[in-house]
C-alpha positions in Angstrom: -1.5 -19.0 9.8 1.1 -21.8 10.2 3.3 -21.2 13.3 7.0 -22.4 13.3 8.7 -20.9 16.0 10.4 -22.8 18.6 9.9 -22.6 22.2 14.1 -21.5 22.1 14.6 -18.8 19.8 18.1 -17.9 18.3 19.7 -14.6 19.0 23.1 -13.0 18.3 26.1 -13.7 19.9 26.5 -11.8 23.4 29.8 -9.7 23.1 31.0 -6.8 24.6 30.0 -2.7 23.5 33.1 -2.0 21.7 33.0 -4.9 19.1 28.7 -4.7 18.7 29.9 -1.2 18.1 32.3 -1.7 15.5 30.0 -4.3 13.7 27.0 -1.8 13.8 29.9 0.8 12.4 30.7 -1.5 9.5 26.8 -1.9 8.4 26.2 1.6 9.0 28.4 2.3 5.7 26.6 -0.2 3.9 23.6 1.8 5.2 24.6 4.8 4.1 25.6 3.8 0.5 21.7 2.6 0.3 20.3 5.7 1.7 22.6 7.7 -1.2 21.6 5.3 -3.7 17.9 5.9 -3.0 18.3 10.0 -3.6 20.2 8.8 -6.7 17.4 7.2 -7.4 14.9 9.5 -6.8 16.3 12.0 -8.7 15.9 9.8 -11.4 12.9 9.0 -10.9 12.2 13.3 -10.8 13.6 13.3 -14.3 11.7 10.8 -16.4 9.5 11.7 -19.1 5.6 11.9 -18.5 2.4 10.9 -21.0 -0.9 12.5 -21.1 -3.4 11.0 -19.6 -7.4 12.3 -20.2 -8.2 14.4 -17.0 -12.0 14.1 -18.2 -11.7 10.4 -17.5 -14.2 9.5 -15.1 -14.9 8.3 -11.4 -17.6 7.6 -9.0 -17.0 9.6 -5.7 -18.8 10.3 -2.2 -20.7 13.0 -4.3 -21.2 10.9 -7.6 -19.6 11.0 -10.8 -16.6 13.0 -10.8 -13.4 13.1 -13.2 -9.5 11.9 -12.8 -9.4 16.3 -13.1 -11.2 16.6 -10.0 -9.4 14.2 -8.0 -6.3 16.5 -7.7 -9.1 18.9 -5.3 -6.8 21.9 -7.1 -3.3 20.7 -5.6 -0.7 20.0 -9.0 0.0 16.8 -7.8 -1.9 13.9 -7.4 -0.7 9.9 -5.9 -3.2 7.5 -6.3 -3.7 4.0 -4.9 -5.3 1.5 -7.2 -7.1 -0.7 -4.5 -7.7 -4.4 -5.4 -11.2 -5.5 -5.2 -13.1 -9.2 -4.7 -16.7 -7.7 -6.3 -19.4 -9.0 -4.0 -17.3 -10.3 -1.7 -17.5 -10.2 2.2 -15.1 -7.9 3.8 -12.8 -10.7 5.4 -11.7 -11.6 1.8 -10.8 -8.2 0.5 -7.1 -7.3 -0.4 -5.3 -8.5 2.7 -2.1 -6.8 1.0 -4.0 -3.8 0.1 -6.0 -3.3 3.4 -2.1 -3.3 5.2 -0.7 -0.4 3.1 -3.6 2.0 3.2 -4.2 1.7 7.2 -0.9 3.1 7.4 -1.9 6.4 5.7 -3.2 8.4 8.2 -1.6 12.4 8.5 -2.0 13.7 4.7 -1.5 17.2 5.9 2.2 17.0 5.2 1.6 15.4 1.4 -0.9 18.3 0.9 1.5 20.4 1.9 4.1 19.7 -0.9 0.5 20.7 -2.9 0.0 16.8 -3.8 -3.1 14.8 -3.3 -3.2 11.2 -1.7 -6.6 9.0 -2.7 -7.2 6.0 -3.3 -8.8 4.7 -6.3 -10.6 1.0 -6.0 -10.9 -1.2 -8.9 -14.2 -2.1 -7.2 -17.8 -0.5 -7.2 -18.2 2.9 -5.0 -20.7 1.5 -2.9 -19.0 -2.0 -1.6 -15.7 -0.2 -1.5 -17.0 2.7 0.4 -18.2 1.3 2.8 -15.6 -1.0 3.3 -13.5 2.2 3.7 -16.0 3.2 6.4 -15.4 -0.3 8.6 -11.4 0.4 8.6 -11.9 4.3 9.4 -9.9 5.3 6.4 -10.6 8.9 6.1 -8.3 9.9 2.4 -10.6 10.6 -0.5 -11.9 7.7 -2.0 -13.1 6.6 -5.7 -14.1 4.0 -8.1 -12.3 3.3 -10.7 -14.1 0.4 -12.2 -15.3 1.7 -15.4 -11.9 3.2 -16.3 -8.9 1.0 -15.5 -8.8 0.2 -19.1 -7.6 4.0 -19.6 -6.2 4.5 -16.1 -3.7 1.5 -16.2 -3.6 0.9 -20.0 -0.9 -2.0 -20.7 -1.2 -2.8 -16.7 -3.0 -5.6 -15.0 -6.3 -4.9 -13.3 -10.2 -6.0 -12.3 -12.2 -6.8 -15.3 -15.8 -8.1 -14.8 -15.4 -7.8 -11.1 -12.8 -10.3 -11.0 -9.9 -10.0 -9.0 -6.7 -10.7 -11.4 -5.7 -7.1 -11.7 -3.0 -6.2 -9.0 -2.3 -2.9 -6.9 -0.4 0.3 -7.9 0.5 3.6 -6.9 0.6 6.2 -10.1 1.7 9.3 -10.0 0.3 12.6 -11.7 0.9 15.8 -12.8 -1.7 19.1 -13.5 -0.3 21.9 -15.7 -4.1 23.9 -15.9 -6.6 21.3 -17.2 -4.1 18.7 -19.1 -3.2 15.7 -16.8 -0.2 13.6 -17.5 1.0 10.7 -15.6 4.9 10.9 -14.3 5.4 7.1 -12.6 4.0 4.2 -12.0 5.1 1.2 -9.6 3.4 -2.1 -8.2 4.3 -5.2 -6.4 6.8 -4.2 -3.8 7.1 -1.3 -5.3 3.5 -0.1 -2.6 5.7 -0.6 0.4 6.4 2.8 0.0 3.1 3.7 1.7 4.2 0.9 4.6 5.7 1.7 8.1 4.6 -0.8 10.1 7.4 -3.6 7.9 10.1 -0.9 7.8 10.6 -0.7 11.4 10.1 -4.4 11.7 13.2 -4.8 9.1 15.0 -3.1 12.1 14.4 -5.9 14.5 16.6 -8.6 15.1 13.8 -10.9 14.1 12.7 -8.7 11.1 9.4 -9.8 9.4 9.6 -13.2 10.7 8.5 -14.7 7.1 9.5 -17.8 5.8 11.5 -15.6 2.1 13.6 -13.8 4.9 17.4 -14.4 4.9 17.6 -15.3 8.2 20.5 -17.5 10.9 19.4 -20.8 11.8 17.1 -20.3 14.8 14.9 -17.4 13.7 11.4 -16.8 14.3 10.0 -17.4 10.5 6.3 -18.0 11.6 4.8 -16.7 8.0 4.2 -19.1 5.2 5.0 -17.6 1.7 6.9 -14.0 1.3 4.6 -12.0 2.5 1.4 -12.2 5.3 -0.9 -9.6 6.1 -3.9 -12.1 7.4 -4.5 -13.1 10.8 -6.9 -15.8 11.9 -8.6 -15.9 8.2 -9.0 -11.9 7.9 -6.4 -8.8 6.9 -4.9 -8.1 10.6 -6.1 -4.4 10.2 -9.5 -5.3 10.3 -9.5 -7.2 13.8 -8.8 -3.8 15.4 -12.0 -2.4 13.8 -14.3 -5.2 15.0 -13.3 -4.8 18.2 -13.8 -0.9 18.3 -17.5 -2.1 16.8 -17.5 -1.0 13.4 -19.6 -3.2 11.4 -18.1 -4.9 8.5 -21.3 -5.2 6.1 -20.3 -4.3 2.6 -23.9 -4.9 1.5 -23.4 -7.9 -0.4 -25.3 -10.3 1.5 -22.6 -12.2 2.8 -20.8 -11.8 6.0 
C-alpha cells in the first residue's frame, strides 16, 4: 500500500449554517433525482425477459453433490455470488475484491424473507474454498461451482483449469416448480451492491480516498489504482480474523 497523504489535509471552506445549508439543499435535489432514477431503474430491471437455465446442473456442497435446484433451499428466488478463486493458493492471495463484498453479508433473515436465497457460489474447489469460508466466519450457504461455470455463466468470463481469469458476478434466479430460469446478471461494479462499508465512505468528506476519486486539491487519495481492498499484502477482512485466531490454512501446503 503506497501512502500519499500529507501531514495538512484539505477540507472545505468554513462558512456559516445558513449557506452549508443551502449548498447541502442544492445537492439534495441532485440526490433525489438519483434515488428516482434508481427505482426507474429497478423497475426495469423487474421487467426484463428471463432464460432457462438447467436446475439439475450440479454443485458440490457442505453435504456433497447437490444441484443449482437445490440451492434455492425451497424459497422462489435465488442470488448467487460467483466467488473468484486462485486454485491452490494460500489464503492471503485469494480475491481481495471478493473477500470485501461477501464479509459484508451478514443478516440474511430479511432476504429470506422476501422468499429469496443468498449463497455464494466459488469458482474454486469445495474443499479450499470451504474452508476459507470458515477462516472469515462467513456463515451463508456455500458451493462449488467449478465443474459448471461453463453452463452457469455461459458467454461470461470465469476460472478454467484453476486459473484465475474469470471475474466475479452476482446472478439472479427464478423457480416456477422444478424449471429454473435466470432473470439478471451484473459484474464489475455492478457487486457493490452487496457493499456497505464504501457506500457510507462516499458520504465522507474524504470519500474512498483512492487515487480514480474526483477529488479538490488537498485530499487524502492514499490508494493506488481505482479500487483497494488489501492491507499490508492481504484482503483487510482477513486481518480481523487472525487476530480473533482463526487459522488461515486452506490445505494447500502453503501459508
Amino acid at each position: 500500500m503506497k501512502y500519499t497523504m500529507r501531514d495538512e489535509l484539505g477540507a472545505p471552506t468554513i462558512v456559516e449554517r445558513s449557506t452549508f445549508q443551502a449548498a447541502l439543499d442544492a445537492l439534495r435535489v441532485r440526490e433525489k433525482a438519483h434515488t428516482r432514477e434508481g427505482d426507474a431503474i429497478a423497475a426495469a430491471r423487474r421487467r426484463l425477459p428471463m432464460v432457462e437455465v438447467n436446475g439439475s446442473t450440479p454443485l458440490i456442497g457442505e453435504r456433497g453433490a447437490v444441484t443449482l435446484l437445490d440451492a434455492f433451499e425451497g424459497r422462489r428466488m435465488l442470488i448467487a455470488y460467483y466467488f473468484m478463486w486462485h486454485t491452490g493458493h494460500p489464503a492471503p492471495e485469494q480475491c481481495e475484491g471478493c473477500t470485501w463484498v461477501t464479509s459484508q453479508v451478514r443478516e440474511l433473515s430479511y432476504i429470506h424473507s422476501r422468499d429469496v436465497t443468498f449463497a455464494t457460489f466459488c469458482q474454486g474447489p469445495y474443499e479450499e474454498s470451504a474452508r476459507y469460508r470458515d477462516f472469515m466466519g462467513w456463515e451463508m450457504p456455500w458451493y462449488s461451482a467449478q465443474d459448471s461455470l461453463d453452463t452457469l455463466l455461459v458467454g461470461r468470463e470465469h476460472s478454467r483449469s484453476g486459473d484465475w481469469v474469470g471475474r466475479m458476478h452476482i446472478v439472479c434466479y427464478l423457480r416456477q416448480g422444478s424449471n429454473v430460469f435466470e432473470t439478471y446478471w451484473t459484474t464489475i461494479r455492478g457487486v457493490e451492491a452487496m457493499d456497505n462499508s464504501y457506500r457510507l465512505l462516499d458520504l465522507t468528506v474524504y470519500g474512498r480516498q483512492e487515487t480514480w476519486e474526483d477529488s479538490p486539491i488537498g485530499w487524502p487519495q492514499r490508494f493506488e489504482g481505482k479500487q483497494n481492498f488489501r492491507t499490508n499484502g492481504r484482503p483487510t477482512a482477513q486481518w480481523s480474523r487472525l487476530k480473533a485466531g482463526y487459522s488461515d490454512d486452506l490445505g494447500t501446503g502453503r501459508r
